[in-house]
N, C-alpha and C positions, 0 to 999 in steps of 0.2 A: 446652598440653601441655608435662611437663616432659623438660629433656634424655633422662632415664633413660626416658623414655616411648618417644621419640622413635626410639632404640636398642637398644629392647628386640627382638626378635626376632621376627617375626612368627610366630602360633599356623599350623598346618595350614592348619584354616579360611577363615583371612582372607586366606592367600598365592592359596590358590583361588580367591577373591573379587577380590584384586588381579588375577590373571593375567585371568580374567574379564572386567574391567572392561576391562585394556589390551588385549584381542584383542577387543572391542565398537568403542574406539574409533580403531582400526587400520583395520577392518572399516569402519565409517563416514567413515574419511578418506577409504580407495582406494573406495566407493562417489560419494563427492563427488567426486574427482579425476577418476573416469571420466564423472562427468556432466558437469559443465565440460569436459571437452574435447569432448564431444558437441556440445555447447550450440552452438545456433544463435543470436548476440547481432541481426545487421544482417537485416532481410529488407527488399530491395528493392520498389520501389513497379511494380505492374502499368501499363496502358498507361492506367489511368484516373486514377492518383497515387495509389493504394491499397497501404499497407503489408498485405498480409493475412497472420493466421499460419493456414496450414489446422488443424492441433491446437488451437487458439484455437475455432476455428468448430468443428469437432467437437465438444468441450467446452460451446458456446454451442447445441448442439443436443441433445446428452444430457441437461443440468442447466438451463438453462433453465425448464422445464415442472417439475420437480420441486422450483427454488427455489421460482417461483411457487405453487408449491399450498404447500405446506410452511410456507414464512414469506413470505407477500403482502404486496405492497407498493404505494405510489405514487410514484411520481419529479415532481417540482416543478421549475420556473424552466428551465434552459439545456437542456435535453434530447436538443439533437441539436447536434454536435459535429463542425463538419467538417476538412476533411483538411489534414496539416502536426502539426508537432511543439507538443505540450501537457503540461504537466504536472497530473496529479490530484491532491488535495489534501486526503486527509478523514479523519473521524474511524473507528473500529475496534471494534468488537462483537463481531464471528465471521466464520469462516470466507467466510459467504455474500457479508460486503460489498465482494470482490472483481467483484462480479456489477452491482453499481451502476454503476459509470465503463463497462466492458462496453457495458451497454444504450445509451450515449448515441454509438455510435458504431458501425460493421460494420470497423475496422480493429483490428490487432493492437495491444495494449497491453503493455507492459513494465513486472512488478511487481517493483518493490524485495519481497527476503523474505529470511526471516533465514537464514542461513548453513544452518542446522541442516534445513532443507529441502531441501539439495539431499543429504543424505545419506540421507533416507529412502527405502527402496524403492520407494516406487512415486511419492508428492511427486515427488520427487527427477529422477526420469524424464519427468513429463509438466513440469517447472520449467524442465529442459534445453529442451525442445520449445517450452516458447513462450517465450525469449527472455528466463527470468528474471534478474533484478541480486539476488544474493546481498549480503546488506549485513549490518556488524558492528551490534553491538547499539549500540555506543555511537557510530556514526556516523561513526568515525574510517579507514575501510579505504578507500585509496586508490583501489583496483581499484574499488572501488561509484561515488567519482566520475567517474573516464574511460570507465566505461562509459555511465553516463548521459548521456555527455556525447555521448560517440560515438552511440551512438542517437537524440538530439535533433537532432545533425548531421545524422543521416541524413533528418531531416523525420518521426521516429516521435513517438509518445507514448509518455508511464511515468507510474507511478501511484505513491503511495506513503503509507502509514499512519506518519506523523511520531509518534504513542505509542508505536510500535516492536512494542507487541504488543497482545493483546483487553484493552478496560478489561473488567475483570470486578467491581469498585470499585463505581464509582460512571457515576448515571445523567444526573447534573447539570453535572458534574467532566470537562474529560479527564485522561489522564491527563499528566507531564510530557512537554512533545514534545520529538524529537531534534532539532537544526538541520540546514540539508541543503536544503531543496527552496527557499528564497530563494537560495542560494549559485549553484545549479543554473539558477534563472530569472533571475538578473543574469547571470553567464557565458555565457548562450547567446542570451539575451535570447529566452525562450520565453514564452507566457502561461500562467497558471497557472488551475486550474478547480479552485474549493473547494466541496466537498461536503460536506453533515452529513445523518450520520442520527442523524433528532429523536429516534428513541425507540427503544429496544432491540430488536432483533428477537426475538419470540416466537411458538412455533409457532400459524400459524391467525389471529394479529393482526395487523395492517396496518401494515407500517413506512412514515413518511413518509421521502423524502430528496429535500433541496433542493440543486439545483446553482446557483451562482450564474455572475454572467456571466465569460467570462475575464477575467482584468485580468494587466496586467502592473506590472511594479516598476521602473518608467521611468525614476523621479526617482533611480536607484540607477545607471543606467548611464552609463559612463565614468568611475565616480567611482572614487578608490582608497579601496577599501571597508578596515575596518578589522572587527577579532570583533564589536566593540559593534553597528556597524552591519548586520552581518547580524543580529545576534540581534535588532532591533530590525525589519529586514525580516520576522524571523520571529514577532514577536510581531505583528505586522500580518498574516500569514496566519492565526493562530491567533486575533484578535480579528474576523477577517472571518467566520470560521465559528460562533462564539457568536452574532453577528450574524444571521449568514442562520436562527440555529433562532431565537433571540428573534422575528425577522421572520414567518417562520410558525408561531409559536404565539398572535402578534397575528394574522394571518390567521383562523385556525382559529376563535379566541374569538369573535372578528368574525363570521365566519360563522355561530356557533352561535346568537351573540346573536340573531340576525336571523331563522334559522329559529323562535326562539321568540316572536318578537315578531308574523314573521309568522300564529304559531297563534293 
């Protein structure tokens, strides 16, 4: 755009357009603002070590039966997950794959999500409720790390989709990850639970999703870590989960061999 563009004077139209857009995202600040202050970050463990969020369970009783039927699925390998701070670790399709880490557990989960959720009316509200970490796209908001960190302090779990959003790309591919969740499992020295789901969820078709076992990033701690070294941490999370789909789709082959062979 040239200078003279740039100073030219805005038509009727598009000054309505402008004011418009700045009284939407005025509107969307002070609805975030008021939901972070709502926001409930730390919920205490009951007398049996249980983080529970009740809005979590509510949520796990409405949708529940409606993911299921909708887009069916089966959960593979680590599947029950007990109590104490973990971090999740998977790859991103839709909406529903918040439902996966869910199932492997009855305590409240804390999902990293993007900023721009806590501003939608109604997101926005049930995000405050169960203890959601608002995080910048590019990984850099400092507030996303103390909070996590504070949460795993507390003996909770958090979950987080390191593509940052749905691959809608590719089925082979993820997409680039953000770094963040090595950083997060060396400073707290948390373990971390990698999950893949092998195949896109489609309505009526059966998603596989394989959790594998916790593992921690042991050989990292006490070390004064350097950028390389984390992103090196993190190319090892993100080669565990290529890993674990490769692993059950040799399963899978395997077994099919075998039913035909047994015909």
């Amino acid at each position: 755009m040239t200078e003279e563009e740039q100073s030219a004077p805005l038509t009727k139209k598009e000054f309505k357009e402008q004011k418009k857009r700045q009284k939407k995202r005025e509107k969307q600040q002070k609805r975030f603002e008021k939901n972070m202050k709502k926001r409930k970050l730390l919920f205490p463990a009951n007398k049996k070590g249980k983080h529970v969020m009740p809005v979590m369970n509510l949520l796990r009783f409405l949708f529940y039966p409606v993911h299921f039927l909708v887009y069916p699925y089966k959960l593979y390998g680590h599947k029950k997950v007990g109590l104490g701070p973990y971090i999740y670790f998977g790859n991103h399709y839709c909406i529903w794959d918040v439902f996966y880490p869910a199932r492997t557990t009855g305590e409240g989960i804390h999902y990293l999500m993007k900023e721009t959720i806590f501003s939608a009316p109604v997101l926005g509200n049930w995000a405050s409720h169960v203890g959601g970490i608002p995080a910048m796209r590019d990984g850099s908001d400092v507030r996303t790390l103390m909070d996590s960190i504070k949460v795993l302090k507390n003996g909770e779990k958090i979950s987080l989709f390191p593509e940052g959003t749905r691959n809608k790309v590719s089925d082979e591919e993820f997409l680039p990850f953000h770094g963040g969740a090595a950083l997060l499992a060396i400073k707290t020295k948390t373990p971390i639970i990698p999950f893949v789901i092998c195949n896109r969820p489609r309505v009526f078709h059966v998603t596989h999703v394989v959790f594998g076992e916790p593992l921690e990033l042991s050989e990292y701690y006490g070390k004064r870590m350097t950028a390389e070294d984390y992103a090196e941490a993190d190319e090892k999370l993100k080669n565990k989960l290529y890993e674990l789909r490769e692993e059950h789709r040799a399963f899978l082959a395997s077994k099919k061999k075998k039913k035909k062979k047994d015909k």
